[in-house]
C-alpha positions in Angstrom: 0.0 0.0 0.0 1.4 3.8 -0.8 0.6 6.7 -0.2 0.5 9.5 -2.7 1.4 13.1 -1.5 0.8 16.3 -3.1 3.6 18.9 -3.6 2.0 21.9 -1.3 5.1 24.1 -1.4 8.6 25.0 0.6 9.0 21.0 0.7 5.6 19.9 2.2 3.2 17.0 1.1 0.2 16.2 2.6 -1.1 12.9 1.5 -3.9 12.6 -1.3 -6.6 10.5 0.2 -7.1 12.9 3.1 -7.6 15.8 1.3 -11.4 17.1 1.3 -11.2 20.3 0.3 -9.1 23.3 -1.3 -10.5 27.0 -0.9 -9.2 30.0 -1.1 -9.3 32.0 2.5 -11.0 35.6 1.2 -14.7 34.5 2.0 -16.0 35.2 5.4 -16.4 31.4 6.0 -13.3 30.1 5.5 -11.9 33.0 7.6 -14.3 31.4 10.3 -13.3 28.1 10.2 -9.4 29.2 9.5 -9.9 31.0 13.1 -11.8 28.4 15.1 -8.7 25.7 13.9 -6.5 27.8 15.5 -7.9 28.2 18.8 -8.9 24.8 18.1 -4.8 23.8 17.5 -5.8 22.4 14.5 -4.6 24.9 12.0 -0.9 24.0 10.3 0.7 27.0 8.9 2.6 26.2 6.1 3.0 29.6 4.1 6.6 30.5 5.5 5.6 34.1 6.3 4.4 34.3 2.8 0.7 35.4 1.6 -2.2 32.6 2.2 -3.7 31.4 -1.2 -5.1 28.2 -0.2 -6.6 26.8 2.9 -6.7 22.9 2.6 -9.1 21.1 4.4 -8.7 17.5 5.4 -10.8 14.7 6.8 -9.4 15.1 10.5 -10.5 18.6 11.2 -7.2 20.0 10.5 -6.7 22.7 8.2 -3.2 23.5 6.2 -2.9 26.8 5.1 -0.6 26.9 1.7 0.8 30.0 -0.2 0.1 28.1 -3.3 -3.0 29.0 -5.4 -5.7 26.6 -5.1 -5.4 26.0 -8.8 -1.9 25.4 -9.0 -2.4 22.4 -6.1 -5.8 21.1 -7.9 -3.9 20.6 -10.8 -0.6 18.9 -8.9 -3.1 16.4 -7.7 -4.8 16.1 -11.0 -1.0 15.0 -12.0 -0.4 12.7 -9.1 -3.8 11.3 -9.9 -3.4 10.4 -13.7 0.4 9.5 -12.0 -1.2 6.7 -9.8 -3.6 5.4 -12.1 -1.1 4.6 -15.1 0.8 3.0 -11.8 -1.7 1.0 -11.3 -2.1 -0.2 -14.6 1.2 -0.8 -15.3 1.1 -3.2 -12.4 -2.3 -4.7 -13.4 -0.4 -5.8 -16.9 2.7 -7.1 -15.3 1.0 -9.5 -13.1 -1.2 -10.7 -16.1 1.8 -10.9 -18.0 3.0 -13.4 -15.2 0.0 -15.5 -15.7 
């Protein structure tokens, strides 16, 4: 079993099948929820002093905040995605080929 992890920026991952969500942090909502993760502890800072672009939610509560556009990460995972699924198939022939 691997895991597949998402380039987020300044040498972070965070791993694929957690993700849930990718916003960017100007609406009044996701200011909300960016503020009650941190009193919360679950909000991971991950901009390096730089300008927040993205808030990425994932299926623990936490919430990452990137300085990476959300579109420039949707389309690293679309990558990773197409990645792991030609992975995948590569492996599904090989074993066949074994038969």
């Amino acid at each position: 079993m691997s895991i597949d992890l998402v380039h987020v920026g300044f040498d972070n991952f965070l791993a694929t099948n957690r993700i849930v969500a990718i916003a960017s942090p100007k609406s009044t909502s996701i200011k909300r929820a960016i503020k009650d993760a941190a009193h919360k502890g679950y909000l991971i800072d991950m901009t390096h002093g730089r300008k927040t672009r993205s808030a990425i939610f994932v299926d623990n509560g936490h919430i990452f905040l990137t300085s990476r556009a959300p579109e420039i990460i949707v389309d690293r995972l679309r990558v990773s995605h197409i990645g792991s699924a030609l992975k995948s198939e590569l492996e599904t022939e090989e074993e066949g080929s074994e038969l």
